[in-house]
N, C-alpha and C positions, 0 to 999 in steps of 0.2 A: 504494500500500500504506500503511496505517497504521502511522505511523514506531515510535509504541511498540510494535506487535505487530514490526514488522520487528526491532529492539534485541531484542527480549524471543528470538527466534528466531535473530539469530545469534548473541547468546548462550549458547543451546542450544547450537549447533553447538559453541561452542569447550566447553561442557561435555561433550558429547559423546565431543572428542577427547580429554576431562583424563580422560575412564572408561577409552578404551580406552588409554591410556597406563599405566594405574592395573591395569588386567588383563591386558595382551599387551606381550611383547616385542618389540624391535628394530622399533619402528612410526617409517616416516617418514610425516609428513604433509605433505599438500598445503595447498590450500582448505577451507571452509566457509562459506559465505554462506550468506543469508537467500533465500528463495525466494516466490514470490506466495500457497504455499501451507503451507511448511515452511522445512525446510532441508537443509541436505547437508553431506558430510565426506567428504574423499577420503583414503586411507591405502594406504601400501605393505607388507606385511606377509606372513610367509612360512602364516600360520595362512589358510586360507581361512575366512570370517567364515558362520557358520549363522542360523537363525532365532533357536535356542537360545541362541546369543553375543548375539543383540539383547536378548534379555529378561535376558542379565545385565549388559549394559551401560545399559540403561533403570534398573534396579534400583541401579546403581551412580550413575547420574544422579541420580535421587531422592532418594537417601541425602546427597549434595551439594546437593540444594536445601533435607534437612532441617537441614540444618546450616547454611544460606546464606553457603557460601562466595562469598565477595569476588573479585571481577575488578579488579583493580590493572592501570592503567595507567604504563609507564614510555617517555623516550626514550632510544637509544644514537646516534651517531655512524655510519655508514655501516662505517667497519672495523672498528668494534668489534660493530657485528651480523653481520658476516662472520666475522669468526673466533669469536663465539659458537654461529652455525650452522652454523661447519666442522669446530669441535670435537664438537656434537651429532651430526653425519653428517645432517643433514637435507640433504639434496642439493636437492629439490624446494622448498624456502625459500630456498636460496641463489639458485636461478633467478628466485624470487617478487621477492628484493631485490635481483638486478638490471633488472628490470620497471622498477621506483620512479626515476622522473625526478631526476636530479642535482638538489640543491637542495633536495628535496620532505623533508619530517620522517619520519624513519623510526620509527617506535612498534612496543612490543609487549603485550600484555596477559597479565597472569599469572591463572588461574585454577585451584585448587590446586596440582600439581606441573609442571601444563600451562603452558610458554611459547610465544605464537603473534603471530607477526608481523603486526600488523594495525591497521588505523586506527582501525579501531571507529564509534559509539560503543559500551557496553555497558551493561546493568544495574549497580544496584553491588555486590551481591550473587545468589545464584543462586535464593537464596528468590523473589526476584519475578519467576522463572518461575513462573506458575500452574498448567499442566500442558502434560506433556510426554509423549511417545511415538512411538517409535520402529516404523517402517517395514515398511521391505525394505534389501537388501542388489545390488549391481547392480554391474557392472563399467564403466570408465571408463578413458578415456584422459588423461597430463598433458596440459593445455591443450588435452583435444577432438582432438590430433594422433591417429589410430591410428600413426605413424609412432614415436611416443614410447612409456615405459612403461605396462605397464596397472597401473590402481590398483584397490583396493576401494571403490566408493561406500557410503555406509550414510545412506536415508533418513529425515527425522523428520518430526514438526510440533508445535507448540507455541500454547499459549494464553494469553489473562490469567486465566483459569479452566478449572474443568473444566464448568463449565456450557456455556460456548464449545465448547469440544470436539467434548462429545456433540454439540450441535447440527449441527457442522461435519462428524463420520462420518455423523450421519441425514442431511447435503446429500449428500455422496458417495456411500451407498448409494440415494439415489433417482437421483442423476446415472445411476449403472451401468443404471438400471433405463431411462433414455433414450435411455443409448449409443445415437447415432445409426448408427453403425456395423452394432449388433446391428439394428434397428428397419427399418433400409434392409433389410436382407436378410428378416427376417421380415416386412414390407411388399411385398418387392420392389418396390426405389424405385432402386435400381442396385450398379454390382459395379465389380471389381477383376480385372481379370485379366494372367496373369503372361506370355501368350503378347505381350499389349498391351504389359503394362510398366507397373515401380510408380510411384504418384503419377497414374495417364493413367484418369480417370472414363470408366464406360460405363453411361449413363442408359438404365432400363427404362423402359417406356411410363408406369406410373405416376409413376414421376420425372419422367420429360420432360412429362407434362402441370403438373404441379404449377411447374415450372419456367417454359414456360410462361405459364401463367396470369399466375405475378407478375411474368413478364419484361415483358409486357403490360400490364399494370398499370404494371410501372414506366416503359414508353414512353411510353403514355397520358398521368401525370402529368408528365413530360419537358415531353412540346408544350404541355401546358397552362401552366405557368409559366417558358414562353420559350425552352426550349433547341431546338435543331437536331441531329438524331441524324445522325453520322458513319459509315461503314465505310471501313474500311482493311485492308491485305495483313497476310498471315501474316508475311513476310517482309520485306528491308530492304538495301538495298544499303551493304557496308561503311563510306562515306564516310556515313553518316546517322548510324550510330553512331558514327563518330568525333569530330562537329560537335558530337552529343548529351555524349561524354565516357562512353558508356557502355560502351565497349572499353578504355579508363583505367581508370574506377574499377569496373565491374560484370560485366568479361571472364567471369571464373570462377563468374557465374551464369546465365552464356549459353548456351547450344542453339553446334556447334561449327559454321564457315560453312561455306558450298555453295558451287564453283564455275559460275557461269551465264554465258556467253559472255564468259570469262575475267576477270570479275568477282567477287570474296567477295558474299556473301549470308548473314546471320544472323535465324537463327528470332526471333521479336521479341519482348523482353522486357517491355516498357510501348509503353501508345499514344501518348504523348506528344508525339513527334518527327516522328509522321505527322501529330497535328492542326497541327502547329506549319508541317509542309509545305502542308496544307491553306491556312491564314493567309499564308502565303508566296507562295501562286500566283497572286496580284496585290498589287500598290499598296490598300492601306487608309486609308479616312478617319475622321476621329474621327468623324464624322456615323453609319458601321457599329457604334457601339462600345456598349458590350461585344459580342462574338461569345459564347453560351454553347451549347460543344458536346460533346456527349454522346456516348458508344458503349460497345455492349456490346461489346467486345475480346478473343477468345481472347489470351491468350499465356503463355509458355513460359519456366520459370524454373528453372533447378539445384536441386533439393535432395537433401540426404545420406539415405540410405535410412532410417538412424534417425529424422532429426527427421519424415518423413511419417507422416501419422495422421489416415487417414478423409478426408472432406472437407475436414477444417480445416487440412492443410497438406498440397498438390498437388504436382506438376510441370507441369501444365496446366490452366489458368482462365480464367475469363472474368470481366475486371475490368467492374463499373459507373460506367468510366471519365467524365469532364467536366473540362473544362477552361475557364476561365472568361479573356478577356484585354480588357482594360478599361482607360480612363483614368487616370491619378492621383485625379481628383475622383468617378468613379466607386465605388470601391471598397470605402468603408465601406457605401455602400447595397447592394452584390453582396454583401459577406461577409454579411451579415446574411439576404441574400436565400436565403443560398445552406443558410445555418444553421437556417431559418426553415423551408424545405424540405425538409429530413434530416428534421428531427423530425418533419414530418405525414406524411412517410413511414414513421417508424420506429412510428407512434402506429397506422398500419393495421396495422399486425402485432402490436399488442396490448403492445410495449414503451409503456412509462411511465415510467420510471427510466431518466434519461437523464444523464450526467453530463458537461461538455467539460474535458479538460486544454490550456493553451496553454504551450507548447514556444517558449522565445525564443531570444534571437540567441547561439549559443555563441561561442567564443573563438575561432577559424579559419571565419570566412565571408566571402561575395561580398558584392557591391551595395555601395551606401555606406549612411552612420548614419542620412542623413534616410529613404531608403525602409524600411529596418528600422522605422527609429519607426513611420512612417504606415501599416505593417502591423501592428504589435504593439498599436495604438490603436484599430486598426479591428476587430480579432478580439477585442479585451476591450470595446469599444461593443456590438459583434454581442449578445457571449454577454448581458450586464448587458439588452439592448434584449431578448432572448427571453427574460429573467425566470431566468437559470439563473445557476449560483455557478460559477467554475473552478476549477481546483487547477492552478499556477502552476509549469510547471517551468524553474527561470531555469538559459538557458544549455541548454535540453535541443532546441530545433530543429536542424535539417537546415543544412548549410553555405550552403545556396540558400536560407535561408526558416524563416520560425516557420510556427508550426503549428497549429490545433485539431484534435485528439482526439475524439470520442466515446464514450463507453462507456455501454455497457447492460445492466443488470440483467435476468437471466430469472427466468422462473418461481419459480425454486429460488433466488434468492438468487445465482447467477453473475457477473460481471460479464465482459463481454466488449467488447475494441475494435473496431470497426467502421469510421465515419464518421471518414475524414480531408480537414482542409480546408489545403493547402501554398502558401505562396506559393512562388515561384520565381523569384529575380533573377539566377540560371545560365543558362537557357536562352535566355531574350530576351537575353542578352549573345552567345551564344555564339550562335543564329543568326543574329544581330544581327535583330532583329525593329522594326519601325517603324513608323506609322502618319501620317497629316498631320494635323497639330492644326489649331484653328482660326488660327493664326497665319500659316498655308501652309513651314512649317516640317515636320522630321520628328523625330517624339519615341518613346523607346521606351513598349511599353506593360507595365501592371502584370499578371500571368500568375498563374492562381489553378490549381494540380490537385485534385480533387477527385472522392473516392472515397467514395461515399451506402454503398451495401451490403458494399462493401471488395471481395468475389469471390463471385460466382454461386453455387461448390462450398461456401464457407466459410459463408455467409449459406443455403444449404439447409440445410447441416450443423446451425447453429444454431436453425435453424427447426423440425429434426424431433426437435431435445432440448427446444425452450420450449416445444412441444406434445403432445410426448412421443409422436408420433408420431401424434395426433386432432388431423389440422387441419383448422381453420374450414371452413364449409360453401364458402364462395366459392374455395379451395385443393384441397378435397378431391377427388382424382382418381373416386371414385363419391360420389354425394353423399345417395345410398340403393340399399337392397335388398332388392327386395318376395320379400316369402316366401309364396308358395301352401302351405297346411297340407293340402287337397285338390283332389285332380285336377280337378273340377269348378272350382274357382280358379283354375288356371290359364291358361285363354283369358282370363279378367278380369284376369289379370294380367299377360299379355299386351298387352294394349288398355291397360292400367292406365301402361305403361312407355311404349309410345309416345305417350302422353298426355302426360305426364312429358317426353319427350326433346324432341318437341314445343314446348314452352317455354322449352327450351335446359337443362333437367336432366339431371345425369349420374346415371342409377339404371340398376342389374344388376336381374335375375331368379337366385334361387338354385332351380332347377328340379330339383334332387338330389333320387332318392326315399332321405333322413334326416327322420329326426323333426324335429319346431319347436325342440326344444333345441338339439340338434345345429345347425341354422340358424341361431340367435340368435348361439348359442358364437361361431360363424365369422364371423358379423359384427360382434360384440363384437372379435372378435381384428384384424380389418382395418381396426377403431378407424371405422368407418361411422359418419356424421351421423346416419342416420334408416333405421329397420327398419320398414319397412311389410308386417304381415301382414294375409293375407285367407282368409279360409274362407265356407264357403257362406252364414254369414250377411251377409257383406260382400258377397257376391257380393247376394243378393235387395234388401239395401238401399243400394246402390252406394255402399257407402263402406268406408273402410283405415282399421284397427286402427294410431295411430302410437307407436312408440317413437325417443323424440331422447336422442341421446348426452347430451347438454345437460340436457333436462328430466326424463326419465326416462318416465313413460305418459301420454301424452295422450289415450289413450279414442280412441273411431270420430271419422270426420274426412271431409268431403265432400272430393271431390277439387279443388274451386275453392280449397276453404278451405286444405290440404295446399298445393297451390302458392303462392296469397299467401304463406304465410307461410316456406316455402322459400325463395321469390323475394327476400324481406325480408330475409332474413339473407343470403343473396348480394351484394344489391344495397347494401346497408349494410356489408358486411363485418363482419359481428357475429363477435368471436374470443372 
């Protein structure tokens, strides 16, 4: 996020809370932070909050940026903000500043009569909010418990302009208009059902072909730049995940166990610990090294019914798992190999705006300092050797391992993460994993995870918002639809399809006695490559009238000519 829009936003928020302080009684607060897209304010309050209450607390905000009230930061002493927050009655701040590690500075910031516990940083004033506006209103638990009180949420967002703004509601009103969610179902690309269970995908044939396709594609490109494709069990005998540490630290997003001949068994959360048994099932020489392998992995992970949403966050997936384990001297040439790969991937799909963030060593991790460095040098060579800029989160990797990121920009201006590249100095400890160097000695090796499309459900999802639901002809589950205008066209367009299929195209016949409009409508709406109509004059000069999604009229078209140039965009994957 862009640090000045993030300040400029949760400064909102605390302006936020200084309105509703300023209009409502007996208000405790919680939170307020900045969000990827806004912000938020949580409040306890006996008045339940309207749409109407938003527009006079928007109006009360404004009034405050026209006057550019000042955000004053001060510090207190640990007792002395306890009893200024016990005397307030803010119960929900008192629990905030017992959160705050012994030690750590306790700050508050004052903005009009609003005092709020927070580190900040802020604007210095409220003026250099550019524009602001307020939401929705939504309920909330403290700290996410349902267990705890319910709060009122009240959401915002904010800009350095209102030029920003608008721009940003005309992203979200075309976003709406991609919802992949709506577009699945008006496609029939797949569904949800409750007798299955929320978060568990069930792919229609046009789904499952489009799926598919690129799953294929993406094997294809696998054996072509070295990898070896894996399959492994659903399941997992309790002792694998304990070795793993994933009954330690990831219990409670696990699938609960089975007993099988008086053995625990747990549904599998990541494929990790089976490639790793794979690597396990003999003695390894550095002369095999790198091992790079790959698998399309269903599995099965806890989520809370709220944060599920479409595609993009399941109970059940199928990760585009690899795992890469390699030498010490290996590895700067694999991370980059491996970087180098993501992106001629991501580049068939029409992404171009690619950005990597790398995540270093935080403050509580394994391995020692020399392999951290030689990971953190080898993922900043990578990114600088594929020509790209990172953005540098110090301290933000995984206690096993830094990290690259990926992120890519859609259609619309979106940015989305995808492509994660981990190293891992947990696991080869902890299976104790080893290989024979050339010394005839045994050394452990270096362990790369590594996630190209991040999950199959998550990466459709994505796909059917960048294209809005018109994909490329090489994707597209029909890839035309010859429309007979008369009956006599018909048998020719007949002959016309298997012609067509013939050469491996996917083209329907719309054989419905509706008019050519009515026909078109329908193929317009099914977002179809190419509408080939024919009528009797097509029929005497054996050639189809084409319209492409793409070009708009191409006029009559021999039938050799109509495949080449199908074929072309297939075979090229023209998006």
């Amino acid at each position: 996020m862009d640090n000045n829009l993030d300040m400029i936003r949760h400064s909102a928020a605390h302006l936020m809370a200084a309105a509703v302080k300023e209009l409502y009684e007996d208000v405790k607060f919680d939170i307020g932070p900045a969000t990827e897209n806004g912000f938020y304010y949580d409040f306890q309050m006996e008045h339940a909050l309207t749409a109407d209450d938003l527009k006079a607390i928007e109006k009360a905000m404004k009034k405050m940026i026209g006057r550019k009230v000042e955000f004053t930061r001060f510090e207190m002493s640990r007792e002395e903000a306890m009893k200024m927050l016990t005397d307030a009655g803010q119960t929900f701040k008192i629990e905030r500043l017992k959160d705050i590690p012994e030690g750590e500075v306790v700050s508050f910031y004052q903005c009009g009569d609003f005092v709020d516990l927070c580190r900040g940083p802020h604007v210095q004033n409220a003026g250099e909010i550019g524009a602001v506006k307020l939401l929705s209103v939504a309920g909330s638990y403290f700290k996410g418990d349902e267990k705890n009180s319910m709060l009122q949420r009240i959401y915002g967002t904010a800009f350095n302009s209102q030029e920003e703004m608008t721009a940003y509601f005309k992203m979200i009103e075309e976003a709406q208009k991609r919802d992949h969610r709506k577009l699945g179902t008006d496609l029939d690309l797949f569904s949800f059902s409750d007798n299955v269970g929320p978060g568990l995908v069930l792919w229609h044939p046009k789904g499952a072909f489009i799926r598919n396709t690129f799953e294929t594609f993406w094997k294809q490109e696998h054996y072509k730049n070295g990898y070896d494709l894996l399959y492994t069990p659903h399941i997992g005998q309790s002792i694998l995940w304990e070795t793993s540490g994933h009954l330690d630290f990831y219990r409670e997003g696990m699938y609960s166990s089975m007993e099988i001949d008086e053995k625990d068994y747990y549904v599998k959360p990541m494929n990790c610990p089976f490639h790793i048994e794979v690597y396990q099932s003999r003695l390894r020489s550095y002369r095999e090294l790198p091992c790079r392998w790959a698998e399309l992995g269903t599995v099965y992970r806890f989520e809370k019914s709220g944060a599920l949403h479409g595609l993009l966050r399941v109970r059940g997936f199928t990760q585009d798992d690899a795992h890469i384990i390699c030498t010490q001297e290996q590895i700067e040439d694999e991370i980059y190999e491996v970087l180098r790969f993501s992106l001629s991937i991501w580049k068939a799909f029409g992404f171009t705006e690619i950005k990597p963030y790398l995540s270093t060593r935080p403050a509580k991790a394994v391995g020692d300092n020399a392999k951290w460095e030689k990971a953190i040098v080898s993922l900043e060579k990578a990114v600088k050797k594929a020509g790209l800029e990172c953005v540098v989160d110090e301290g933000g990797g995984a206690f096993y391992g830094p990290k690259i990121d990926l992120k890519i920009k859609d259609a619309i201006g979106r940015e989305w993460q995808t492509t994660t590249i981990q190293f891992d100095f947990n696991l080869p400890e902890r299976f104790n994993m080893t290989y024979i160097g050339e010394d005839g000695k045994r050394h452990q090796p270096f362990m790369v995870h590594r996630a190209l499309l991040g999950s199959i459900e998550r990466f459709f999802g994505i796909l059917v918002e960048q294209y809005a639901g018109a994909f490329p002809m090489w994707l597209a589950p029909v890839q035309a639809k010859i429309l007979p205008v008369t009956n006599r066209a018909e048998e020719y367009a007949k002959e016309l399809q298997k012609t067509l299929r013939g050469k491996g195209l996917r083209v329907d016949i719309d054989l419905r006695s509706e008019s050519l409009g009515s026909k078109i409508k329908l193929a317009r709406n099914e977002r179809i490559p190419y509408m080939l109509i024919v009528g009797d004059k097509e029929v005497d000069d054996q050639t189809i009238s084409v319209r492409s999604r793409r070009e708009g009229e191409l006029g009559a078209m021999y039938v050799d000519a109509l495949i080449d140039k199908m074929s072309y965009e297939v075979d090229n994957k023209i998006v």
